[in-house]
Residue frames as a rotation matrix with the C-alpha (Angstrom) as fourth column:
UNK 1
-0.223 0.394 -0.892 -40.53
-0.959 -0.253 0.128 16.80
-0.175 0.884 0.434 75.81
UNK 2
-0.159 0.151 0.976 -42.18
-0.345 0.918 -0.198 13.98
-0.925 -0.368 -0.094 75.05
UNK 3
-0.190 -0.248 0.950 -42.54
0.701 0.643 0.308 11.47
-0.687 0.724 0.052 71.87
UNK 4
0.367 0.716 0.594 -44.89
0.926 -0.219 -0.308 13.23
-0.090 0.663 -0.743 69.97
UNK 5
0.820 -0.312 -0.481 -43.49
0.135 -0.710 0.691 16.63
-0.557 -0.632 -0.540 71.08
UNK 6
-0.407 -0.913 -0.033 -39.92
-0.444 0.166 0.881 15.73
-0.798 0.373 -0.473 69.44
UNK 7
0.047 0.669 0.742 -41.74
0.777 0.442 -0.447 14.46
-0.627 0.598 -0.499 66.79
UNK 8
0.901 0.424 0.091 -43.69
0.433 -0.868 -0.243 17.89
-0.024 0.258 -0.966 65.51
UNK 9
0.683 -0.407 -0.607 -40.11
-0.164 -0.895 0.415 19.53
-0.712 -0.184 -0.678 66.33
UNK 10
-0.689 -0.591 0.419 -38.03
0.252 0.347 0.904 17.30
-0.680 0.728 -0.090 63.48
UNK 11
0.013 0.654 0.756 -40.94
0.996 0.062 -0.071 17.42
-0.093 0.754 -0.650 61.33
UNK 12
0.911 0.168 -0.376 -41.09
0.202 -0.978 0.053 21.34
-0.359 -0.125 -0.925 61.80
UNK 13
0.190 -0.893 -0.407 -37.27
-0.238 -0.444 0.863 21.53
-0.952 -0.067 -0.298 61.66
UNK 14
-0.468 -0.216 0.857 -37.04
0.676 0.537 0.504 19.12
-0.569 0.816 -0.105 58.14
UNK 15
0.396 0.757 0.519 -40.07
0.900 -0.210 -0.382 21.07
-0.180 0.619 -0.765 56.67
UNK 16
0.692 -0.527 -0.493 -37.61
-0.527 -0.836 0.155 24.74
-0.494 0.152 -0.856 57.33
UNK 17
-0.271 -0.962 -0.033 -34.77
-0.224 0.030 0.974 22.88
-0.936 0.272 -0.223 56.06
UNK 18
-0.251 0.240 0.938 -36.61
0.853 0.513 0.097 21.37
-0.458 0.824 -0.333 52.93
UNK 19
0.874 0.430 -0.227 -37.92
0.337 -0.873 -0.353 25.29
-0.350 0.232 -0.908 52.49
UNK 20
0.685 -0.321 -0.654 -34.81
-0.087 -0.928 0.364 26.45
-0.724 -0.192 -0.663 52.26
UNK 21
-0.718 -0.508 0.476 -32.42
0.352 0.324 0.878 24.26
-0.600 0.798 -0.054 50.39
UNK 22
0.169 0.731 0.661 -35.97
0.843 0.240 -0.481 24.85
-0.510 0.639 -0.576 47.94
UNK 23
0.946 -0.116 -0.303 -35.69
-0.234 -0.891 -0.389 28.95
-0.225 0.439 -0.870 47.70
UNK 24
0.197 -0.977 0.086 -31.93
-0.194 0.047 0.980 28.12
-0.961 -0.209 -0.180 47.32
UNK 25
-0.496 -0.175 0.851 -31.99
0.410 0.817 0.407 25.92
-0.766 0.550 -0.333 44.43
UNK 26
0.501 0.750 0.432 -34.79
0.839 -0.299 -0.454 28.01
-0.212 0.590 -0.779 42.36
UNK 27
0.729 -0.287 -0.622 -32.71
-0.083 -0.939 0.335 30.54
-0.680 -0.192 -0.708 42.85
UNK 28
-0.511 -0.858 0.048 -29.25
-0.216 0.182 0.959 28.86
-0.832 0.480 -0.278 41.21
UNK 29
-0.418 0.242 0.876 -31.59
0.685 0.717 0.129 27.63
-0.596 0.654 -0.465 38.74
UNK 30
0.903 0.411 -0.126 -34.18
0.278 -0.781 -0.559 31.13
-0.328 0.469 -0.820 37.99
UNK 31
0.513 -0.597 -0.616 -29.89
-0.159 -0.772 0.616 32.42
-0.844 -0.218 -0.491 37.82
UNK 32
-0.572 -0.393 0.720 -28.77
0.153 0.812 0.564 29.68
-0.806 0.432 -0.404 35.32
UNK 33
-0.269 0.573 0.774 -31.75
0.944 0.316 0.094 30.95
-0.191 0.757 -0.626 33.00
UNK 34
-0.919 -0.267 0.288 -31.28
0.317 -0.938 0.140 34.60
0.233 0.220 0.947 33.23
UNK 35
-0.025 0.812 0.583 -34.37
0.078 -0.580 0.811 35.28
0.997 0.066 -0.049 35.24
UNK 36
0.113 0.486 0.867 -36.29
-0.983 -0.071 0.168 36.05
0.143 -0.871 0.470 38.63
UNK 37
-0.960 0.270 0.070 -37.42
0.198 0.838 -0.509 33.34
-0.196 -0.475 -0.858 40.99
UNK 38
-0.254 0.823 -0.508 -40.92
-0.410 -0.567 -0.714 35.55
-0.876 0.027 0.482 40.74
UNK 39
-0.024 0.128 -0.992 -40.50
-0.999 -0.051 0.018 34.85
-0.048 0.991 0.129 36.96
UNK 40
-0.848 -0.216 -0.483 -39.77
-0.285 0.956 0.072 31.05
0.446 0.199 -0.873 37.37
UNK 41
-0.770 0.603 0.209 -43.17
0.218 0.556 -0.802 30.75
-0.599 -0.572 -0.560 39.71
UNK 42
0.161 0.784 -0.600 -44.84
-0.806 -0.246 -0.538 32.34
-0.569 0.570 0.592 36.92
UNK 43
-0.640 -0.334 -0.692 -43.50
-0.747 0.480 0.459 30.02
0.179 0.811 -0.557 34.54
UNK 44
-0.980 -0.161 -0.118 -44.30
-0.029 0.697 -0.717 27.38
0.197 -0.699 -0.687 36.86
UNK 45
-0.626 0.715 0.312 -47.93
-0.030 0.377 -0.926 28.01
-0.779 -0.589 -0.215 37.19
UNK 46
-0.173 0.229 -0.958 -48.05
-0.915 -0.398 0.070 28.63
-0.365 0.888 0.278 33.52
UNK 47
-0.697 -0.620 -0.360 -47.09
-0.712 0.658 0.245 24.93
0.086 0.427 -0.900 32.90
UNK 48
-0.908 0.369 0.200 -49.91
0.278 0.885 -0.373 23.85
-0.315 -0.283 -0.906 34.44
UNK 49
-0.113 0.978 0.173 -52.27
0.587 0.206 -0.783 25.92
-0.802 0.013 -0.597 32.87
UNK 50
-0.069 -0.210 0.975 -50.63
0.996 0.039 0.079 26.07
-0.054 0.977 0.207 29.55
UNK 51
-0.488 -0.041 0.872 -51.89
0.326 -0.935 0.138 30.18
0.810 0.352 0.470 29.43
UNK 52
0.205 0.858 -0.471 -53.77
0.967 -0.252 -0.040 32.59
-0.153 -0.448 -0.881 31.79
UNK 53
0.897 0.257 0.359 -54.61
0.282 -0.959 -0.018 36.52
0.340 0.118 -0.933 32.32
UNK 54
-0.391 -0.869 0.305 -52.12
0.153 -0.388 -0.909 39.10
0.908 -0.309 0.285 34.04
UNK 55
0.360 0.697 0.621 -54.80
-0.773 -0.150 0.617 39.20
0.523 -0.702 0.484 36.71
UNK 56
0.973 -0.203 -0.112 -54.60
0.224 0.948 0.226 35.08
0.060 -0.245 0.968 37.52
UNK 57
0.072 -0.988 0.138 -50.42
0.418 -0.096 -0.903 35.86
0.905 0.123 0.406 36.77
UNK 58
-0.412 -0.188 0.891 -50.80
-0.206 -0.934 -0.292 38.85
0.888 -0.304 0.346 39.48
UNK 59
0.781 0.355 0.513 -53.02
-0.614 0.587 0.528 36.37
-0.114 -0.728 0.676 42.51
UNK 60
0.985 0.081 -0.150 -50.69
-0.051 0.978 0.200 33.65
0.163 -0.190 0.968 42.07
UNK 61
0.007 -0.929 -0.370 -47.47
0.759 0.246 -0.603 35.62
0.651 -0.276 0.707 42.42
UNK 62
0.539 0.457 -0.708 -48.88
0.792 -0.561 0.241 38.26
-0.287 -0.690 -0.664 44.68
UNK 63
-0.740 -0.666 -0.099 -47.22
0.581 -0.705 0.406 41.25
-0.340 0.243 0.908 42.69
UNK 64
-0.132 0.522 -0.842 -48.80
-0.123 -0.852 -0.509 44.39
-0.984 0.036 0.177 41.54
UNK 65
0.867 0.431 0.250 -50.76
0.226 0.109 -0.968 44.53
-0.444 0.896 -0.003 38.09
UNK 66
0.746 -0.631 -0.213 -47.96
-0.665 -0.725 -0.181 47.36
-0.040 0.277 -0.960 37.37
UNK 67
-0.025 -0.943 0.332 -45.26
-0.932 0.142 0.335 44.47
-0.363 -0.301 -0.882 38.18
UNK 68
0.174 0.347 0.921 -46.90
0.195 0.905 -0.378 41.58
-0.965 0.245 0.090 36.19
UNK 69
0.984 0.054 -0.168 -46.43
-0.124 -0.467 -0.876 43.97
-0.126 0.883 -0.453 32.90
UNK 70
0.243 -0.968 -0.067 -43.23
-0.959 -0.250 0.133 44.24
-0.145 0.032 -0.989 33.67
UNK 71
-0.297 -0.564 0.771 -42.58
-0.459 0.792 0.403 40.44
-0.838 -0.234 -0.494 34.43
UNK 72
0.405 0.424 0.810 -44.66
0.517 0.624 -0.586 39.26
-0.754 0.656 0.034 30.66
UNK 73
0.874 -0.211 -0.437 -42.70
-0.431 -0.751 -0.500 41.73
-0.222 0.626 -0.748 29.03
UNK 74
-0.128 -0.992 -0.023 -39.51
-0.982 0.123 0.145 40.04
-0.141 0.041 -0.989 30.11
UNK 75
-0.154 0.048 0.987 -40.68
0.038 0.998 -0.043 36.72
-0.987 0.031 -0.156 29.79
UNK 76
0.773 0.473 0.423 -42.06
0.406 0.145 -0.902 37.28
-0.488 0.869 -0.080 26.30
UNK 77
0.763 -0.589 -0.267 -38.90
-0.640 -0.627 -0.444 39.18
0.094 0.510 -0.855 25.33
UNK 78
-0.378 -0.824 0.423 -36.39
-0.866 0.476 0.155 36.21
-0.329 -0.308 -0.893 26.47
UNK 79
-0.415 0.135 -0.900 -39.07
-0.819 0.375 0.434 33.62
0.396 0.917 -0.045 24.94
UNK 80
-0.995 0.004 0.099 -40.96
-0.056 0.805 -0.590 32.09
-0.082 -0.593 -0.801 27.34
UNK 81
-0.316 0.930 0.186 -44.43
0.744 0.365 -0.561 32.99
-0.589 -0.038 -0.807 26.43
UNK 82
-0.589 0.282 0.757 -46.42
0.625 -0.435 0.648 34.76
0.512 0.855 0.080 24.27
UNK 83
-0.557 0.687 -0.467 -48.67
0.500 -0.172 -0.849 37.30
-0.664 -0.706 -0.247 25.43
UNK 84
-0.659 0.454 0.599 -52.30
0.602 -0.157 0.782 38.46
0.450 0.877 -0.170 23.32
UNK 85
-0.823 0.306 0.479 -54.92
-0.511 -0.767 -0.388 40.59
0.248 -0.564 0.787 24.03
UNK 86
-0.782 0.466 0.413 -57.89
0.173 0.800 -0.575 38.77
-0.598 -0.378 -0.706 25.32
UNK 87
-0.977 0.165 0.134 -60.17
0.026 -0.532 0.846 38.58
0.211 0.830 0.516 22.58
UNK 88
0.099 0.943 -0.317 -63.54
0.751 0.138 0.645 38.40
0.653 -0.302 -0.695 24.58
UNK 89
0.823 0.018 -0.568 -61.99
0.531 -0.381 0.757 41.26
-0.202 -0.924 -0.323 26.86
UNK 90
0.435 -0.871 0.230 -59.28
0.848 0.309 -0.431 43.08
0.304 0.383 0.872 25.23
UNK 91
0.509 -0.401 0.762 -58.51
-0.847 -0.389 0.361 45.45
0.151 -0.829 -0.538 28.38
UNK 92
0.570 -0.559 0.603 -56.92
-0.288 0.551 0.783 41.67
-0.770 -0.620 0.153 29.51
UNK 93
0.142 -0.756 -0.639 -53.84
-0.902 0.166 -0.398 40.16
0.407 0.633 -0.659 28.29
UNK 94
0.796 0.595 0.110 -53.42
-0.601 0.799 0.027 36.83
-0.072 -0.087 0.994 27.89
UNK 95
-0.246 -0.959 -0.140 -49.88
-0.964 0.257 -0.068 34.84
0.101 0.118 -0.988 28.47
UNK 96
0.931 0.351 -0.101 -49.20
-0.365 0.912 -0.187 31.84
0.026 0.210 0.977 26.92
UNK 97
0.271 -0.906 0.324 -46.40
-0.288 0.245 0.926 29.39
-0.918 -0.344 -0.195 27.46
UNK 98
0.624 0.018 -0.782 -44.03
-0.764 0.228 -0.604 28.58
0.167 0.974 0.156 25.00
UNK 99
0.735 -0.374 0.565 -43.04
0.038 0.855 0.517 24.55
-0.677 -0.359 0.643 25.45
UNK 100
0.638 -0.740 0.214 -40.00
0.424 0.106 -0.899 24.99
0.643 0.664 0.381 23.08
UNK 101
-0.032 -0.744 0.668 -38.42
-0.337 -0.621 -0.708 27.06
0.941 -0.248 -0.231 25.06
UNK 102
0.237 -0.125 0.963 -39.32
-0.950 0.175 0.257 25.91
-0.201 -0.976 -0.078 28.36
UNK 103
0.950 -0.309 -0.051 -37.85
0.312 0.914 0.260 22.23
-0.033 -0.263 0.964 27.55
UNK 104
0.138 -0.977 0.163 -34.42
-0.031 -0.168 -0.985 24.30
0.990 0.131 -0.054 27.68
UNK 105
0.105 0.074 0.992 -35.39
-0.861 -0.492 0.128 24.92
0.497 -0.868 0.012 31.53
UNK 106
0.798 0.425 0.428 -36.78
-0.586 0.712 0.387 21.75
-0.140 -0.559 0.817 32.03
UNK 107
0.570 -0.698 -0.434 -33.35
0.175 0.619 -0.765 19.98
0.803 0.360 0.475 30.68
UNK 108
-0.326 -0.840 0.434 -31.79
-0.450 -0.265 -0.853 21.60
0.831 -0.473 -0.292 33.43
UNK 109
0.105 0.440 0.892 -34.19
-0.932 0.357 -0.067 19.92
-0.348 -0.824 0.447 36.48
UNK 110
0.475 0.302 -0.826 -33.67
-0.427 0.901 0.083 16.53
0.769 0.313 0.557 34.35
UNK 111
-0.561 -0.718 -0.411 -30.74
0.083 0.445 -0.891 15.40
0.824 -0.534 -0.190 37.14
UNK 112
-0.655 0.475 0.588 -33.32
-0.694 -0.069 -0.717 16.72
-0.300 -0.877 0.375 40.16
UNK 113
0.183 0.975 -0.125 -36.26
-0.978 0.193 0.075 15.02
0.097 0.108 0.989 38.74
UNK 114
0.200 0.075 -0.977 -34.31
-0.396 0.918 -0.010 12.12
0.896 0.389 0.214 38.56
UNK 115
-0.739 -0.658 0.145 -33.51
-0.134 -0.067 -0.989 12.16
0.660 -0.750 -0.039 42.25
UNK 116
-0.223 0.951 0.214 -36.94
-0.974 -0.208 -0.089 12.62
-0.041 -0.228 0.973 43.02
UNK 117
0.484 0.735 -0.475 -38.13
-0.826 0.563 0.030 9.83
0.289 0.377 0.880 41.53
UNK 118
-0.125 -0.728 -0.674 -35.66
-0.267 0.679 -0.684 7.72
0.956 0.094 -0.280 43.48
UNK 119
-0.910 0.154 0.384 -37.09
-0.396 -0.055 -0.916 8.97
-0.120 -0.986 0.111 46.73
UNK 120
-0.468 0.883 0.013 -40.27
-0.881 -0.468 0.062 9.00
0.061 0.018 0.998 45.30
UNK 121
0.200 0.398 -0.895 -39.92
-0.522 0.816 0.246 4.76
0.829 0.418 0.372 44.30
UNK 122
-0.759 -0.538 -0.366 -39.01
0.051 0.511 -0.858 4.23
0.649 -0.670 -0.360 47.82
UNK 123
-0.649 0.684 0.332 -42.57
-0.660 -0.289 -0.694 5.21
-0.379 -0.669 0.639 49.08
UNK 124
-0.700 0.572 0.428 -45.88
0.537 0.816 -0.213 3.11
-0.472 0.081 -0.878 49.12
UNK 125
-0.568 0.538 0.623 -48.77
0.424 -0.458 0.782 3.99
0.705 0.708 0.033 46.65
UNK 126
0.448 0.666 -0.597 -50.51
0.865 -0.153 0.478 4.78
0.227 -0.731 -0.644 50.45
UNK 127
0.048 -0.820 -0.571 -47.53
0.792 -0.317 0.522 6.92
-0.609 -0.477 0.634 51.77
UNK 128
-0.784 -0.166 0.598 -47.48
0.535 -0.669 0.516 8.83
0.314 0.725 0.613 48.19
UNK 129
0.048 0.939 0.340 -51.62
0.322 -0.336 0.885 9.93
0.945 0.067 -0.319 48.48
UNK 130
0.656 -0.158 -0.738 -50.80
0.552 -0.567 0.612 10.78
-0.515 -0.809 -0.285 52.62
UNK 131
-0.537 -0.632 -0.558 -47.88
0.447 -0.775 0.447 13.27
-0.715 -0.010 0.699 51.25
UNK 132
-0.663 0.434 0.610 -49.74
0.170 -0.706 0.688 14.81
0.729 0.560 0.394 48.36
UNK 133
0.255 0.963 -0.082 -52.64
0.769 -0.151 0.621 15.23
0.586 -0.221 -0.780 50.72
UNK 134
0.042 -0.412 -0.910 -50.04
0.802 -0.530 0.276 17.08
-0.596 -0.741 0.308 53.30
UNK 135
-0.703 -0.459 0.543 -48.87
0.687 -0.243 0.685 18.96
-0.182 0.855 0.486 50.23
UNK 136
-0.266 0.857 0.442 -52.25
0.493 -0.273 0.826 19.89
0.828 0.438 -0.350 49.46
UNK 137
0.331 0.675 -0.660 -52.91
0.846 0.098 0.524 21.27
0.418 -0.732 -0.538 53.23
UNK 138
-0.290 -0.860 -0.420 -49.47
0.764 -0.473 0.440 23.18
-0.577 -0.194 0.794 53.32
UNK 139
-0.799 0.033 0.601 -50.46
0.419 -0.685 0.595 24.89
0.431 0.727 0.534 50.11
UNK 140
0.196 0.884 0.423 -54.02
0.418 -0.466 0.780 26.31
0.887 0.024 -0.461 51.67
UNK 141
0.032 -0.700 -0.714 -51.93
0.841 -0.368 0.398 26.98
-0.541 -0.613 0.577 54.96
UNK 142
-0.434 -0.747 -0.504 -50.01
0.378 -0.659 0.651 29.64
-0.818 0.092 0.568 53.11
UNK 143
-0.390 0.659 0.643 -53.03
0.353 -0.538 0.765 30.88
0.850 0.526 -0.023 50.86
UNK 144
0.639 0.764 -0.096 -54.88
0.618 -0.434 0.655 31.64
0.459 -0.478 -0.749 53.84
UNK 145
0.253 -0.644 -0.722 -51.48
0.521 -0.538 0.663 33.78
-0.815 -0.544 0.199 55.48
UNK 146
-0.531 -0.646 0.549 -51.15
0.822 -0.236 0.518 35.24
-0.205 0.726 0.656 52.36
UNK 147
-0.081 0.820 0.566 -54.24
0.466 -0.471 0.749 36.52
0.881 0.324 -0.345 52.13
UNK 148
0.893 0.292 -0.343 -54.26
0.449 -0.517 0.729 37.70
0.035 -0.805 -0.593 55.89
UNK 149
-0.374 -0.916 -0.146 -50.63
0.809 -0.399 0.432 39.43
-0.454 0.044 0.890 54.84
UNK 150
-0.591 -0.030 0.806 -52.50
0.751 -0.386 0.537 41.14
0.295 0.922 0.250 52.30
UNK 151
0.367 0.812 0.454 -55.52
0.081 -0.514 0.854 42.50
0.927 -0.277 -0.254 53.95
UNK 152
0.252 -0.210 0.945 -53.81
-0.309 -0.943 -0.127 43.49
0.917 -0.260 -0.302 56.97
């Protein structure tokens, strides 16, 4: 095996270990807030886009329509978001986050985040923009295998 070779195989082997310790952790954490992990990636993509459909909810955690009802029911019953009917469309339902309630969540990542940001001040502003770009390649990686999981 040569440099490169042993290379690709740490970098492969870190990237499973960094995967796992992840589903771990979301897990002690989705457990620590009386929900899902499923629920916590909804949350999670809620934050960044403050509200969206049960459709957009139902692509972005790959769950059935039939299982997205279910998962805005329990979120909106336990107080994470609101959910309305869409008023340009009101066959859709709209879920909104609620940021009161999710700074109880976020109080609990305050000790990760701060860890982060200890690794994070040990990198160069170059070094940061090469990992978000990786970041950014991984994530369309695993859209496109999702999507060929789905269709067949």
């Amino acid at each position: 095996m040569d440099e490169r070779e042993r290379a690709v195989a740490e970098f492969q082997r870190a990237g499973r270990e960094s995967s796992r310790l992840s589903v771990l952790f979301r897990h002690a954490l989705a457990g620590r807030l009386g929900l899902t992990v499923t629920d916590m990636e909804c949350l999670d993509f809620l934050m960044d886009t403050g509200s969206a459909t049960a459709g957009q909810l139902a692509e972005q955690t790959n769950l059935t329509t039939g299982a997205i009802t279910s998962m805005i029911r329990r979120l909106e019953h336990a107080g994470y978001i609101s959910s309305e009917r869409d008023p340009a469309d009101r066959r859709r339902v709209v879920a909104t986050i609620n940021p009161a309630k999710i700074a109880e969540g976020v109080e609990l990542y305050q000790s990760y985040g701060d860890e982060v940001a200890e690794v994070l001040n040990g990198y160069t502003t170059e070094q940061l923009v090469f990992l978000s770009q990786h970041y950014d390649r991984m994530s369309a990686a695993y859209t496109r295998q999702m999507q060929r999981l789905r269709t067949g």
